[in-house]
N, C-alpha and C positions, 0 to 999 in steps of 0.2 A: 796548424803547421803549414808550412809555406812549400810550395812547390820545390822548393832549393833542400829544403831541410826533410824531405817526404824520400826524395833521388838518395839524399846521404843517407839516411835510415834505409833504404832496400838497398842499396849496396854495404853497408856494414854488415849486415844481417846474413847479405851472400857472402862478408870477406869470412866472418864467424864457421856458417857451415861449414866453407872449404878448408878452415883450418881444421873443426873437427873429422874431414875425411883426409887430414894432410897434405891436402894441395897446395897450400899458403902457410909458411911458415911462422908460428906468430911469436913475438920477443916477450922475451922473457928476462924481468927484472929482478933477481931475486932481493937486492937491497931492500926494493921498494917495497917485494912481498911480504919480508922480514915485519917493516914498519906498520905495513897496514894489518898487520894480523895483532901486534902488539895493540893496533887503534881500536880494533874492532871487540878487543878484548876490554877494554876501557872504554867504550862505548857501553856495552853491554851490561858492565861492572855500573853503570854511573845510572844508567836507565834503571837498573834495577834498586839503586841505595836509594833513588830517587820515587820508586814506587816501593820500598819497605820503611822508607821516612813516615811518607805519607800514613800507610798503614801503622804502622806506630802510633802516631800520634792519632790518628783515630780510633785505636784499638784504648789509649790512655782516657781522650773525652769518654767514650764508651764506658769504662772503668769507671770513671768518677757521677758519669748517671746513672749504672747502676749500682755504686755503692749509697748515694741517697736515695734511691727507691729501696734500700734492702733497709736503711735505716729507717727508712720512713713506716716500713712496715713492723718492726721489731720496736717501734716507740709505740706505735697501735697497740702491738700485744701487749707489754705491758704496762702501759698506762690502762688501759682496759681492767687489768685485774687488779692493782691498787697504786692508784695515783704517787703514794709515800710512799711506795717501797722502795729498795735501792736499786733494786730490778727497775723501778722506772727511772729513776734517777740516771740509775744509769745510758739506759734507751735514752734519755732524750737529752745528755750529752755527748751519747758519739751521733744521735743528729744532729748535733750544735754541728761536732767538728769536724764530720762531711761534710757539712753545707759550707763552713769554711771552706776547706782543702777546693773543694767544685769552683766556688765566686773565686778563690784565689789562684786557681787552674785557669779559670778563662781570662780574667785581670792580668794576672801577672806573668804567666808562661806561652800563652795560645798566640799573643801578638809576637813575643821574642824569637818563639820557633818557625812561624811561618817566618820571618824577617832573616833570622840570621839562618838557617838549615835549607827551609824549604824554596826559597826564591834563591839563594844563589845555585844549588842543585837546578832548576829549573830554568837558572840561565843556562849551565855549564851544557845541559841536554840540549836547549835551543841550539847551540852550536853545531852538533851532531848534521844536521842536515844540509850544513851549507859546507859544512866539508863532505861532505859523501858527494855532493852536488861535484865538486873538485873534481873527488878521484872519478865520479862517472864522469866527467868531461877528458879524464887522463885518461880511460877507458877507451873510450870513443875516440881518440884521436891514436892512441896508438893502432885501433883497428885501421885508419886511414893510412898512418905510417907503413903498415904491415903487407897492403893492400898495395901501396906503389912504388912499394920496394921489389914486388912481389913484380909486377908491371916492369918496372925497370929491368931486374932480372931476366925476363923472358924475351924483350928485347936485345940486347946485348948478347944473350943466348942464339937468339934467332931474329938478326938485324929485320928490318920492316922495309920494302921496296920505298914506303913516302920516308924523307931524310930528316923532316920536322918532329917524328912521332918519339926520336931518342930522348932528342934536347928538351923536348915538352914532357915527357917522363920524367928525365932529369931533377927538371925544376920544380915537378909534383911533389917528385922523391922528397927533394932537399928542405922545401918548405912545409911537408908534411914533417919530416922527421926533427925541424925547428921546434914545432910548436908542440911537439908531442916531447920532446926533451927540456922545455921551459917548464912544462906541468908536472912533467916525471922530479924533474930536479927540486921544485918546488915543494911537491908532496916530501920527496925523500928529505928533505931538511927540516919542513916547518910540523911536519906530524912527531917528532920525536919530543919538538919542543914545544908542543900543546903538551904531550903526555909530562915532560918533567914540571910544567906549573900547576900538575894536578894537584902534589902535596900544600902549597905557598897555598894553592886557592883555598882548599877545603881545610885546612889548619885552625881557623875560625869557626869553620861551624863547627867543626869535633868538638873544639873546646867551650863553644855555646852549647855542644847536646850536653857535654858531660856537667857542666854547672847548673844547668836545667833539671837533668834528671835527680842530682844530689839536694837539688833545693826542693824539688817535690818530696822526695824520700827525709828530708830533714821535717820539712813541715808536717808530712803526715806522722814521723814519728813523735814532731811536738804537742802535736792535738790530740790523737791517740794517748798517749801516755796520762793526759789529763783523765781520760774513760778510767783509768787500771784502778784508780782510787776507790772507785766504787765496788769493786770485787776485795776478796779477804785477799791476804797474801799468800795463802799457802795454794791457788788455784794454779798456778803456774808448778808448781811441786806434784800436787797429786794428778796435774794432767801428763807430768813425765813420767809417773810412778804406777797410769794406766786405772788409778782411780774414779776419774770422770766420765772413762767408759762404763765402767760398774754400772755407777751413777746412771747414766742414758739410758743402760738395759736395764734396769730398774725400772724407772720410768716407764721405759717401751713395754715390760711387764704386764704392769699397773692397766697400761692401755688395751693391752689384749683380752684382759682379763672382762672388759668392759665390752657388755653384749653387742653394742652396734659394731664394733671392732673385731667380732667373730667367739665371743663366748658362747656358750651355753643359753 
């Protein structure tokens, strides 16, 4: 920081304190505060869809390797106990059609969503700090405006014996409060109209998640569906009817009944 810019930082710092003890009156925009509170709200809204995107989709990769390690394990079992049974047959078609859904998870979905969701989200954030950068410069100039207004004041109040010191206030006044009303004006117009091209922009990826998500959900229900062949028809019946519980405590049973499992 430059000698010039060190001077303006310890006098903003003094203009700040003296306004929190009331000595320097400091302005007050409520337009402006309106807008940036709306901004700061969709900032926040965008940083965040922007880190539950993200988690999404890696919670979905996550999904789909551990649904081939669950199959991978369940075609172990039983092909172990008899290679021809339907019990394997069936294992070691819904490992077919994991292993599908997973290749065609990373092939066909993993490029489209980073492309259409995750990179424009990651522009719209990039944005965030080159406008804050703004309003902290709208910030900071209004403490200068406030500061030699503040100046102006107390002369005019209580004239200065040197005749130079008004006019030279004056002109602090007037060119401070130029340039703090060019960024004021600026922010108040162009922040509302960031916020209304939120919709136009993200309209695309909404409709890329949501054809994304149905295609996943369409394919796993087409792969899937091929497994159900391998079970009888009425498993779906007697698993509403509470019968397949039976079944398992039965089993579970059998298990206890067995000395390493805590028999006799």
């Amino acid at each position: 920081m430059s000698w010039a810019g060190f001077k303006k930082s310890v006098n903003r710092a003094g203009t700040t304190l003296l306004q929190k003890t009331g000595q320097i009156e400091r302005t007050v925009d409520r337009e402006f505060e309106d807008e940036e509170a709306k901004y700061r709200v969709y900032e926040k809204e965008c940083q965040a869809l922007q880190k539950d995107s993200k988690a999404y989709w890696d919670a979905m990769r996550a999904m789909t390797s551990a649904q081939t390690r669950i199959a991978e394990t369940l075609e172990t079992f039983y092909t172990a106990a008899d290679r021809s049974s339907e019990g394997a047959m069936a294992g070691h078609a819904y490992k077919r059609s994991v292993d599908d859904l997973d290749t065609s998870f990373t092939r066909e979905l993993d490029g489209p969503y980073r492309t259409t969701i995750l990179e424009p989200l990651g522009k719209m954030c990039a944005y965030f700090p080159i406008v804050n950068e703004h309003i902290s410069k709208r910030n900071k100039k209004m403490l200068d405006y406030d500061s030699t207004r503040s100046k102006l004041r107390k002369l005019i109040d209580k004239p200065s014996e040197d005749p130079t010191k008004l006019p030279r206030a004056q002109q602090e006044h007037d060119e401070s409060k130029e340039l703090f009303d060019l960024l004021n004006e600026q922010l108040i117009s162009e922040l509302p109209q960031l916020l209304d091209l939120r919709v136009p922009y993200f309209d695309p990826s909404f409709e890329a998640m949501i054809r994304m998500q149905a295609k996943f959900a369409e394919e796993g229900y087409e792969k899937l569906s091929g497994v159900q062949r391998y079970f009888a028809d009425n498993v779906r019946d007697d698993y509403a009817a509470g019968q397949l519980d039976a079944q398992v405590e039965g089993v579970l049973q059998e298990m206890r009944e067995l000395s390493i499992c805590g028999g006799n």
